[in-house]
KOLDREN-502610 format. One record per residue (C-alpha): residue in three letters; z, x, y. Coordinates in steps of 0.2 Angstrom, whole numbers, padded with zeros to 4 digits, always signed. Example, Ala and Ser with C-alpha at 12.3 -4.5 7.8 and 13.67 -1.06 7.14 Angstrom:
! residues 2
ALA+0039+0062-0022/SER+0036+0068-0005/
! end
This chain:
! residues 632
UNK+0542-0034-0300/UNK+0548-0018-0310/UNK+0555-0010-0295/UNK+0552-0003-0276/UNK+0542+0015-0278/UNK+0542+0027-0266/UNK+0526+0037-0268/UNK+0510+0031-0272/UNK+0499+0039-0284/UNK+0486+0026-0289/UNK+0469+0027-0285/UNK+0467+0010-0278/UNK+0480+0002-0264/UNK+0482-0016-0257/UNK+0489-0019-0244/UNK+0495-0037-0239/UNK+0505-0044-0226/UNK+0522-0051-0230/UNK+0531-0062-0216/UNK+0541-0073-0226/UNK+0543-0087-0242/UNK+0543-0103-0242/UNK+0546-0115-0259/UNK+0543-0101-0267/UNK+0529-0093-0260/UNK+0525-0078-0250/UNK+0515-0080-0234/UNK+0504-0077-0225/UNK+0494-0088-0236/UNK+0481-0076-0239/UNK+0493-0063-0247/UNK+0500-0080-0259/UNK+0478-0081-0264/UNK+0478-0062-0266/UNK+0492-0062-0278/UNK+0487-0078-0288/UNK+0469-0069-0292/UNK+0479-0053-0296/UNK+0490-0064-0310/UNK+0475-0074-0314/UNK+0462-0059-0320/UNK+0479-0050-0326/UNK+0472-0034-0316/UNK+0485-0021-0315/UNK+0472-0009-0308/UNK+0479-0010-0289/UNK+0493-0002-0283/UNK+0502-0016-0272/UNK+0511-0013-0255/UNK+0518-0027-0248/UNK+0517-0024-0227/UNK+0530-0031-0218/UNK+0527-0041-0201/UNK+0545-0038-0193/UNK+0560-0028-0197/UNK+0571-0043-0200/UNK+0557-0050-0212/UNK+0570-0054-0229/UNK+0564-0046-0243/UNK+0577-0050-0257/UNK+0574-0066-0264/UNK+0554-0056-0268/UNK+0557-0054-0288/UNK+0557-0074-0287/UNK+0540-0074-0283/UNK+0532-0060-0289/UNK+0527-0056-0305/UNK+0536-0047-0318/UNK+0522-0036-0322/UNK+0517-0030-0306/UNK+0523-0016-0296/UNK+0525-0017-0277/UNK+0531-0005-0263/UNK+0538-0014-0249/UNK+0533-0003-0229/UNK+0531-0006-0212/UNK+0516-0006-0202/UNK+0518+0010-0198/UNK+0517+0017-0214/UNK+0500+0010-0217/UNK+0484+0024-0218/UNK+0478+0025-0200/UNK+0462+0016-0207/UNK+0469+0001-0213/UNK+0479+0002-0193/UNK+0462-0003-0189/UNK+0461-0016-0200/UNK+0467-0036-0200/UNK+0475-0037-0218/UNK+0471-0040-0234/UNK+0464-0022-0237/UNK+0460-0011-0251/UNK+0460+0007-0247/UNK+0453+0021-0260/UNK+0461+0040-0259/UNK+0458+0050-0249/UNK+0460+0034-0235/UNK+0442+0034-0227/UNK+0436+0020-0236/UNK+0443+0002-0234/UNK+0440-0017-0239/UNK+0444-0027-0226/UNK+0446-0046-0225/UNK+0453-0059-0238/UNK+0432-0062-0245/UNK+0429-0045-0247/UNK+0444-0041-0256/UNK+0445-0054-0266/UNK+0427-0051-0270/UNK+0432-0033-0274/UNK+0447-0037-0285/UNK+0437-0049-0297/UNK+0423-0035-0298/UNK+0436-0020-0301/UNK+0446-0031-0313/UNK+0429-0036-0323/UNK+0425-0019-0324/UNK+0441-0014-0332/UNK+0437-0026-0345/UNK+0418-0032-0348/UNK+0424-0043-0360/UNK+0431-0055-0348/UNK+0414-0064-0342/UNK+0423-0076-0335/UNK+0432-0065-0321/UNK+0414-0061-0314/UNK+0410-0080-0315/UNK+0420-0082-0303/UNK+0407-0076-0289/UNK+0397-0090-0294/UNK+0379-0090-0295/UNK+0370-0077-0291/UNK+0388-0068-0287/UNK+0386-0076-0270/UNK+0403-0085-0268/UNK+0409-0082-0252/UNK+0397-0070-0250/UNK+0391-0075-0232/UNK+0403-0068-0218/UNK+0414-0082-0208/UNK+0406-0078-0194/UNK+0389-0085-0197/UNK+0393-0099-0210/UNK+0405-0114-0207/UNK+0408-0116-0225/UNK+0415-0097-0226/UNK+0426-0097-0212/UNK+0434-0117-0216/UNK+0440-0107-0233/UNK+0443-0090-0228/UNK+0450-0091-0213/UNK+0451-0111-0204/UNK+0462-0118-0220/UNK+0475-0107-0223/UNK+0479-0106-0203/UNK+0478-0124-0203/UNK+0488-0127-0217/UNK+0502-0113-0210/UNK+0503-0121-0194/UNK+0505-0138-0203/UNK+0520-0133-0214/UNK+0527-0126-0196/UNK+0525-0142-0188/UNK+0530-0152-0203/UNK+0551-0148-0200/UNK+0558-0161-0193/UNK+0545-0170-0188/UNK+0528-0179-0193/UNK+0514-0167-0188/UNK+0495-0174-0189/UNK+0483-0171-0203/UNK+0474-0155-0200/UNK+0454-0158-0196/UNK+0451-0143-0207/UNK+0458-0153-0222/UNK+0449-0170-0218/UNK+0434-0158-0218/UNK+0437-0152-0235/UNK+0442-0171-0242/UNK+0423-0174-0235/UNK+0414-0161-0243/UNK+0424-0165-0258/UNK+0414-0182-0261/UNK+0395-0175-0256/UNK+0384-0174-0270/UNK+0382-0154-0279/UNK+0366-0147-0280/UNK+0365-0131-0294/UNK+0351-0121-0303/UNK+0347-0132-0316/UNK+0350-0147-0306/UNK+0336-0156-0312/UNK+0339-0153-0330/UNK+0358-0159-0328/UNK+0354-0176-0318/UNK+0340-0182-0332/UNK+0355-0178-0344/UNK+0366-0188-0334/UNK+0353-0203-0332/UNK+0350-0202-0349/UNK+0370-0205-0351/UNK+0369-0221-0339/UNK+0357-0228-0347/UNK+0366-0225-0365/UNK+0382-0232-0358/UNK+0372-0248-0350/UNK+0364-0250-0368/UNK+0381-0251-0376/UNK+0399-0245-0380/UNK+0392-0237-0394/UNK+0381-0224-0388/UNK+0393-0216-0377/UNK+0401-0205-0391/UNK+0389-0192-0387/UNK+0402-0188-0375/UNK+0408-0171-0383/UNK+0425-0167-0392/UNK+0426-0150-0385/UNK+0444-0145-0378/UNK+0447-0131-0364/UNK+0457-0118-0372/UNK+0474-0112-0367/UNK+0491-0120-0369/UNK+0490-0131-0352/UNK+0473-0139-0356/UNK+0479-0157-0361/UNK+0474-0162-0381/UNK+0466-0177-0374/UNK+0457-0177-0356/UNK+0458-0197-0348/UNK+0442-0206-0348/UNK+0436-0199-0330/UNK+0436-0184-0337/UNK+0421-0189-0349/UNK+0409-0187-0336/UNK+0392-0176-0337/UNK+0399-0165-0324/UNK+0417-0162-0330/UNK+0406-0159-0348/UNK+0398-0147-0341/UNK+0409-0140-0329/UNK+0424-0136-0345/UNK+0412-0132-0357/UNK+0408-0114-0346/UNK+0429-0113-0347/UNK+0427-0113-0365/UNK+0431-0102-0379/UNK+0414-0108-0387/UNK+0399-0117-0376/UNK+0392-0132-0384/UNK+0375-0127-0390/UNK+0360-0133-0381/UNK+0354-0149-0388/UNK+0337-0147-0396/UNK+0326-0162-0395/UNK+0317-0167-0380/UNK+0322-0182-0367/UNK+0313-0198-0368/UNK+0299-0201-0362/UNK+0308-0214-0348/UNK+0318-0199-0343/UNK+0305-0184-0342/UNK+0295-0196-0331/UNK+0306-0204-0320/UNK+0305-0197-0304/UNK+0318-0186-0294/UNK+0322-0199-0281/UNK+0326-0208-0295/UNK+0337-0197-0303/UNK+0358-0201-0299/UNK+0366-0186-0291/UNK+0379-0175-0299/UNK+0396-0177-0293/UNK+0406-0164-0286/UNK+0419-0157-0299/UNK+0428-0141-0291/UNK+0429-0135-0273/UNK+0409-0128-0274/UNK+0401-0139-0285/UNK+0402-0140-0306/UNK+0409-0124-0309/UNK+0427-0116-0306/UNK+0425-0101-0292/UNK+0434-0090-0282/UNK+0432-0103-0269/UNK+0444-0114-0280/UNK+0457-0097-0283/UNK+0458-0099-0261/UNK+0461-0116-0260/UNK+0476-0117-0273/UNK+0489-0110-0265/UNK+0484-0119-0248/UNK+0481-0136-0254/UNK+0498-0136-0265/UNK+0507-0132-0250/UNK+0497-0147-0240/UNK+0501-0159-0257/UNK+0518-0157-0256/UNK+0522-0159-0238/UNK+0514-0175-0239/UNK+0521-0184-0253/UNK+0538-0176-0246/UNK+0537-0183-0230/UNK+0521-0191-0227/UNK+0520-0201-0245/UNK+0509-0216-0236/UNK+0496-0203-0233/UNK+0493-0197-0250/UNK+0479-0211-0253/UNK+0468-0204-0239/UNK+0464-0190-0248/UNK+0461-0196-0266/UNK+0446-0182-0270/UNK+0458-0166-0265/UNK+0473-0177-0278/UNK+0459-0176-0291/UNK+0453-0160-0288/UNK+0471-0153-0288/UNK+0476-0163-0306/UNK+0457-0153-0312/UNK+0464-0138-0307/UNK+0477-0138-0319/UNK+0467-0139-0332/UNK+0458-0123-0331/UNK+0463-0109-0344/UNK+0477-0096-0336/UNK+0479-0106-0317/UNK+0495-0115-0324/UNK+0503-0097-0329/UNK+0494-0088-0314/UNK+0503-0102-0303/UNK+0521-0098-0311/UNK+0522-0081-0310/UNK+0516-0079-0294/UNK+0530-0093-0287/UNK+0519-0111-0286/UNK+0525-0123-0298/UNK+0513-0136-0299/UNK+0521-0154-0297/UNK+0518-0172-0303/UNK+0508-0185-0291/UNK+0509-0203-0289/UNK+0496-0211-0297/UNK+0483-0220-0281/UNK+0483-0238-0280/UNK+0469-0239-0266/UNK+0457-0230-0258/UNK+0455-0228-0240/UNK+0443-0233-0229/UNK+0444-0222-0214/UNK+0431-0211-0209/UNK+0434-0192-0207/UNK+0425-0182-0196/UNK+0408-0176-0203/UNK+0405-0159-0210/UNK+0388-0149-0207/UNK+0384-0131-0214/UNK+0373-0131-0199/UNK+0382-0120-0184/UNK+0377-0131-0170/UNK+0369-0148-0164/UNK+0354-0146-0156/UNK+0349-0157-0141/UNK+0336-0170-0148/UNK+0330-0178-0132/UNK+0329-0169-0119/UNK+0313-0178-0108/UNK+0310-0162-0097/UNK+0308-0153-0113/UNK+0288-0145-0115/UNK+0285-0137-0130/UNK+0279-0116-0132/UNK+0283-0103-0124/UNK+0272-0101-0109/UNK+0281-0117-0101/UNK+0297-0108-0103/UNK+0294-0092-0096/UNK+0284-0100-0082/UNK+0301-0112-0078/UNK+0311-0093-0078/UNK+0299-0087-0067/UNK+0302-0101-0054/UNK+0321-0096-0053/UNK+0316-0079-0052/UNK+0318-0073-0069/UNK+0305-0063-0074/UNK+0302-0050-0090/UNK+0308-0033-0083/UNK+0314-0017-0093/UNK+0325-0004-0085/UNK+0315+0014-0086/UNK+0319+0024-0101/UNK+0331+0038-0098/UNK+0322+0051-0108/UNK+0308+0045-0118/UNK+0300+0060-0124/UNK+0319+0068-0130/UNK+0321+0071-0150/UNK+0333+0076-0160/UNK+0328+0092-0172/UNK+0327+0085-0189/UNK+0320+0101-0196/UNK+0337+0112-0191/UNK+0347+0094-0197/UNK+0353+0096-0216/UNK+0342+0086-0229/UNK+0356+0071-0230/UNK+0356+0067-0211/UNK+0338+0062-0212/UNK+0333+0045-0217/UNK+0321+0052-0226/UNK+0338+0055-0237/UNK+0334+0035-0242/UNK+0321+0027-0254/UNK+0309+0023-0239/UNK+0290+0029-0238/UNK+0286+0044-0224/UNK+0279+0034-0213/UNK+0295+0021-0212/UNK+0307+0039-0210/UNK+0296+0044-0195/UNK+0300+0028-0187/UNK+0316+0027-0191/UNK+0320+0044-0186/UNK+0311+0040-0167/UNK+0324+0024-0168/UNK+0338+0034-0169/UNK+0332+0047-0156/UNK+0334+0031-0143/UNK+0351+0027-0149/UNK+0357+0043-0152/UNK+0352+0050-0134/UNK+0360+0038-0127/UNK+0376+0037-0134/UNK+0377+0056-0135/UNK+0375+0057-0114/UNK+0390+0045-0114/UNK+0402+0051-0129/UNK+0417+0062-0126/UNK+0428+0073-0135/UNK+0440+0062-0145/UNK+0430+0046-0142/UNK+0428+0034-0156/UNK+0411+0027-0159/UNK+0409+0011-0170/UNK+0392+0008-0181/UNK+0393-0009-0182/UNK+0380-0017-0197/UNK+0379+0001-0201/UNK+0371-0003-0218/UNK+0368+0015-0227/UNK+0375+0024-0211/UNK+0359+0032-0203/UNK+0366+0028-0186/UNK+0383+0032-0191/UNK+0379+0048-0199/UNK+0369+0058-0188/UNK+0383+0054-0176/UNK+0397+0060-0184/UNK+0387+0076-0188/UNK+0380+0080-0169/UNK+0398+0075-0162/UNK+0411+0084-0172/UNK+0425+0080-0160/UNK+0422+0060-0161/UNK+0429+0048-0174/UNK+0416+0038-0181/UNK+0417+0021-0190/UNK+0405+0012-0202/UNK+0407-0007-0201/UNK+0397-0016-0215/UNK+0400-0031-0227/UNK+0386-0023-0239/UNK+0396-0013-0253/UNK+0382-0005-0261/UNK+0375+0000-0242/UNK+0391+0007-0236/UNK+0394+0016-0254/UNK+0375+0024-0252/UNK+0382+0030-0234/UNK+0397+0039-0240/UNK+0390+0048-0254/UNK+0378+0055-0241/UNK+0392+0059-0229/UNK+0403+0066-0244/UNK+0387+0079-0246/UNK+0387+0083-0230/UNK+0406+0086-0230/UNK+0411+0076-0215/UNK+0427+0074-0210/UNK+0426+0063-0195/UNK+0420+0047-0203/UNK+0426+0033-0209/UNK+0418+0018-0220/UNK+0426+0001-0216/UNK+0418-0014-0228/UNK+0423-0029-0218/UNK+0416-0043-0207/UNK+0418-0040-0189/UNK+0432-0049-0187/UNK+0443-0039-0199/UNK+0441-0023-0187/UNK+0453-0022-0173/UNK+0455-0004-0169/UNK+0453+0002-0151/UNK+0435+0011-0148/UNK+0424+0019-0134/UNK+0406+0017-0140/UNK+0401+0001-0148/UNK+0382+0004-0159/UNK+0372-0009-0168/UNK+0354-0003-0175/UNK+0343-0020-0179/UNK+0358-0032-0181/UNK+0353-0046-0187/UNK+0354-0064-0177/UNK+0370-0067-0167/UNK+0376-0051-0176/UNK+0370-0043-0160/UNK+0379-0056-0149/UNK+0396-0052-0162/UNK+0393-0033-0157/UNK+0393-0036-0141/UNK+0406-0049-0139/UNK+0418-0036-0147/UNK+0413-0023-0137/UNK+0418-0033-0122/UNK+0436-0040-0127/UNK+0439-0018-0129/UNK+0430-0012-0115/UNK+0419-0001-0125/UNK+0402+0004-0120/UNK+0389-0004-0132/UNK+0370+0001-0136/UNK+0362-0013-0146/UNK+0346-0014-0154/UNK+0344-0032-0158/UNK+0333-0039-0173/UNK+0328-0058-0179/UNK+0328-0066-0165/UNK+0325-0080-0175/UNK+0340-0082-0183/UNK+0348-0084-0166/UNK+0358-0102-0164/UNK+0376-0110-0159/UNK+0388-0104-0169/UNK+0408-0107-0168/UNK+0408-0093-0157/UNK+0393-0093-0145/UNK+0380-0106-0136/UNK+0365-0099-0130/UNK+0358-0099-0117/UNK+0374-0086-0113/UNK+0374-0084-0097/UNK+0375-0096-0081/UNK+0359-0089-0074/UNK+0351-0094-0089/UNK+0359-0110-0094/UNK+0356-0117-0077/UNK+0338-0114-0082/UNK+0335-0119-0100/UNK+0342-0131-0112/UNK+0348-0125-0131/UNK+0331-0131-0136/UNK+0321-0121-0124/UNK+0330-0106-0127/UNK+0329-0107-0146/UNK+0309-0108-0143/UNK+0310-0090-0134/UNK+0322-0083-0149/UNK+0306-0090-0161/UNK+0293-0081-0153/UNK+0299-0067-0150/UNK+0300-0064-0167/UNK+0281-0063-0168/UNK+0279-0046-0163/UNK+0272-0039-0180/UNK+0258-0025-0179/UNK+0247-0037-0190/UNK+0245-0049-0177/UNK+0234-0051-0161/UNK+0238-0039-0147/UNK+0240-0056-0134/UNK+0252-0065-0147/UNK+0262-0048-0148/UNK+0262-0047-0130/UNK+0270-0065-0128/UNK+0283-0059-0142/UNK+0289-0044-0132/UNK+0290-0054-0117/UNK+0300-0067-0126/UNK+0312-0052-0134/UNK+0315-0046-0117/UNK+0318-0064-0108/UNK+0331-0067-0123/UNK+0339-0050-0120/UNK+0341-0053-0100/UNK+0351-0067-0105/UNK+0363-0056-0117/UNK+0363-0044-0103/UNK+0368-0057-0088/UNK+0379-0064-0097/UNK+0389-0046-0102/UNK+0387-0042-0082/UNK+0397-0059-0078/UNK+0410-0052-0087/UNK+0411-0034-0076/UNK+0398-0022-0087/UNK+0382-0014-0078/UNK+0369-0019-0093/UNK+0351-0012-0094/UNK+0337-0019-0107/UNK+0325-0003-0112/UNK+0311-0002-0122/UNK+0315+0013-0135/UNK+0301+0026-0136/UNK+0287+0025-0145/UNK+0285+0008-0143/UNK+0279+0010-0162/UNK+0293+0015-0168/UNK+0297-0004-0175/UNK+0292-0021-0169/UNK+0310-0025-0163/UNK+0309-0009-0150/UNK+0322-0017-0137/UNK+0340-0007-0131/UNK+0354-0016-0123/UNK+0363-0004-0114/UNK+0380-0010-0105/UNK+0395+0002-0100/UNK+0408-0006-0093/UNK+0411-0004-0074/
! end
């Protein structure tokens, strides 16, 4: 650390949170895997501000643990931008302070792209996104495998190394989770490629000793790759997996497979074991779980030694890990010293908890269960639930687009005429509504703003309103500040963050066509700040259990349906597509407004008056439903 600096200057500031150290490492954990992926791409890019949770929080043993080469302001809380106030930390915050990176994903995510940037040459920074650049792509809230590494781990592990003084504290689920998924078999793009290769190599081995010195001679480079890697390190997989890491890759064999191989059938094919935390390859997913795992490690073979041999996948994976180029460095300078484990004797037999991507289990046999949709609606109808809409409010009101400058149209996007028109009748409904209920100094959130056509005809027709663009999509929320910059708006701000990242107070909570339970995540936030909240929901079928919510939602419904029957409305009320037949459509709309009426009950058990509207024209998209709750 070169010193404390008392003005910032940089372009680019991240902000972590800093409560206090521990063996050498800073925590919140999330700051130690920020700081670890700075050293690791060597990205000296980000100005660092180090935010301090308490005014006791000890600050002078920090040059133990931070790197030499990076520079770091320490500041309170309420030092930080007002923007970033908003905002659960990690953030990263471009000048002038309306646009942020919120949420440990995100920023991370950012940080590899930025420091890649800086240096094309370092291909192997950008390979850390994985394929397709998805790695941790998905937000927490809709994917398990996202939230046990963003967010479940390293709370898990924080509260484990609490509970770990003085006493023996129980083996976090979280981590038995990870020991699970550690030991399923990968599946990657060239899979089928890879797992002939590798039956090729049994069948080699079985033949004789002899033929298994195809196994390759190539080393990792960097000074902590071992001369010699042990024999379990021989495998296809672990080939495979170091030869991307590698100065040189080994140049693709030329001849073809065997005949006995090209035929044999995929059923037939052995699986490819599992060699870092996502599959073959070293990700970003790996840079998150270092610092968290290391921490776990050496609790237990301080104090709980005997339970080392339950978890003889995460040992493994944590010996691999010190063998990729730059993490052993990385590691040191930013205060983890990586440390020597027993070797296993045994393995253990116990049986951790099983581990599904899948959000929630379904009912599988439920006897009063009739298939379709008519059946359903016709049980609803018996309790005296029946499709209703509230009347519009206005259905004939428009805003002006002629008078409206060029970049407050969506006709601003690369979408045809016709799509414009109907997005432009969209945002009438929404607007209207919100407008009747904004006041002066209110703050209005776009949630799922994606390029801000909501957001942006906001902050134009209510100057005296703060508005906020929430979006996880970079590219979208980048396209909706460069037209909010042409405009010249100085009442908006751009948030790139997952829901659960944005904690700021608001008034008016917006969502147009969010997707799935993203509706039932806009709503649910809108509710826990007493906002008012007009919601367009879309995808209906994309709807399920999630580690937040289990439909049906509210008591009226549940009382009603079962998962199953509820899931069968979500389905069709996706089929509301002007292609298909007016009596299909008909049943879709129904559908749409039954699932609706169960959001909306279940916001008014929780003290909001809720209406379900049909936007005007119908036309204007397939997905034409308002939810429209204020609170009472």
């Amino acid at each position: 650390m070169k010193g404390i600096k008392k003005n910032l200057t940089e372009e680019e500031y991240l902000y972590l949170d800093f409560s206090h150290q521990t063996e050498g490492c800073i925590f919140p954990l999330h700051t130690s895997v920020a700081l670890f992926l700075l050293s690791y791409c060597d990205c000296k890019i980000f100005k660092v501000c180090l935010v301090l949770s308490g005014e006791s929080t000890d600050v002078s043993l920090l040059k133990n643990v931070l790197s030499q080469d990076v520079e770091v302001q320490v500041i309170s809380r309420q030092e930080l931008p007002p923007i970033v106030q908003n905002c659960r930390l990690p953030a990263v915050v471009e000048r002038p302070d309306n646009f942020c990176r919120a949420g440990l994903a995100v920023v991370l995510r950012h940080m590899i792209q930025k420091a890649y940037e800086a240096d094309p040459s370092k291909n192997e920074i950008l390979e850390l996104l994985g394929f397709k650049k998805t790695c941790l792509k998905a937000c927490a809230e809709v994917s398990q495998w996202t939230r046990l590494c963003e967010l479940t781990i390293p709370l898990a592990i924080e509260n484990f190394l609490k509970d770990s003084s003085g006493q023996r504290p129980p083996i976090p689920a979280e981590i038995l989770q990870l020991e699970k998924k550690l030991g399923e078999p990968v599946r990657v793009h060239n899979d089928d490629k890879l797992r002939r290769q590798k039956l090729k190599q049994q069948k080699a081995a079985r033949a004789g000793p002899s033929l298994g010195k195809e196994t390759t001679n190539g080393k990792v480079h960097g000074q902590e790759t071992p001369e010699e890697l042990d024999p379990s390190a021989k495998s296809l997989e672990l080939k495979v997996a170091f030869s991307k890491l590698s100065v040189q890759e080994e140049p693709a064999t030329p001849n073809r497979e065997p005949a006995h191989i090209r035929k044999a059938k995929a059923s037939d094919l052995p699986p490819l074991e599992r060699v870092f935390a996502e599959g073959l390859y070293f990700t970003l997913t790996d840079i998150v779980l270092l610092p968290c795992i290391h921490h776990f490690l050496l609790i237990i073979c301080k104090e709980l030694t005997e339970k080392l041999v339950e978890f003889p996948l995460l040992v493994a994976w944590y010996r691999r890990i010190q063998e990729v180029p730059r993490v052993k460095t990385a590691a040191f300078q930013c205060g983890i010293h990586f440390f020597h484990l027993p070797e296993l004797l045994t393995t253990s037999n116990e049986q951790h908890p099983s581990f599904n991507e899948g959000p929630g289990v379904e009912e599988q046999n439920d006897p009063s269960f009739i298939g379709g949709p008519r059946p359903t609606m016709t049980k609803l109808m018996e309790k005296g639930i029946e499709v209703m809409f509230s009347p519009h409010p206005c259905p004939t009101w428009t805003l002006d687009w002629d008078s409206l400058p060029a970049a407050v149209s969506p006709k601003e996007g690369k979408m045809s005429s016709d799509r414009a028109l109907r997005k432009q009748q969209q945002l009438n409904n929404l607007v209207y509504v919100v407008t009747n209920q904004a006041k002066p100094g209110d703050k209005i959130v776009d949630f799922c703003s994606g390029g801000g056509h909501v957001g942006i005809v906001l902050a134009h027709v209510l100057p005296l309103c703060q508005v906020i663009l929430i979006e996880n999509k970079e590219l979208s929320l980048i396209r909706a500040k460069k037209r909010s910059d042409e405009l010249g708006l100085s009442n908006i701000w751009f948030i790139q963050a997952n829901m659960e990242y944005f904690t700021g107070m608001f008034n008016i909570g917006v969502a147009l066509h969010a997707c799935g339970v993203a509706t039932d995540m806009v709503i649910e936030h809108c509710i826990k700040t007493r906002a008012s909240f007009v919601s367009c929901p879309c995808c209906y079928g994309f709807i399920q259990n999630t580690s937040k919510f289990n439909f049906p939602k509210s008591e009226q419904f549940k009382k009603t349906l079962s998962y199953k029957e509820h899931m069968i409305l979500c389905r069709f009320a996706d089929q509301t597509a002007v292609q298909l037949p007016p009596q299909r459509r008909l049943i879709g709309k129904q559908c749409m407004c039954l699932v609706d009426l169960d959001r909306a009950r279940a916001a008014e058990e929780r003290g909001y008056s809720v209406q379900v509207i049909s936007m005007e024209p119908e036309s204007c998209s397939p997905k034409n439903n308002m939810i429209v709750g204020v609170p009472i």
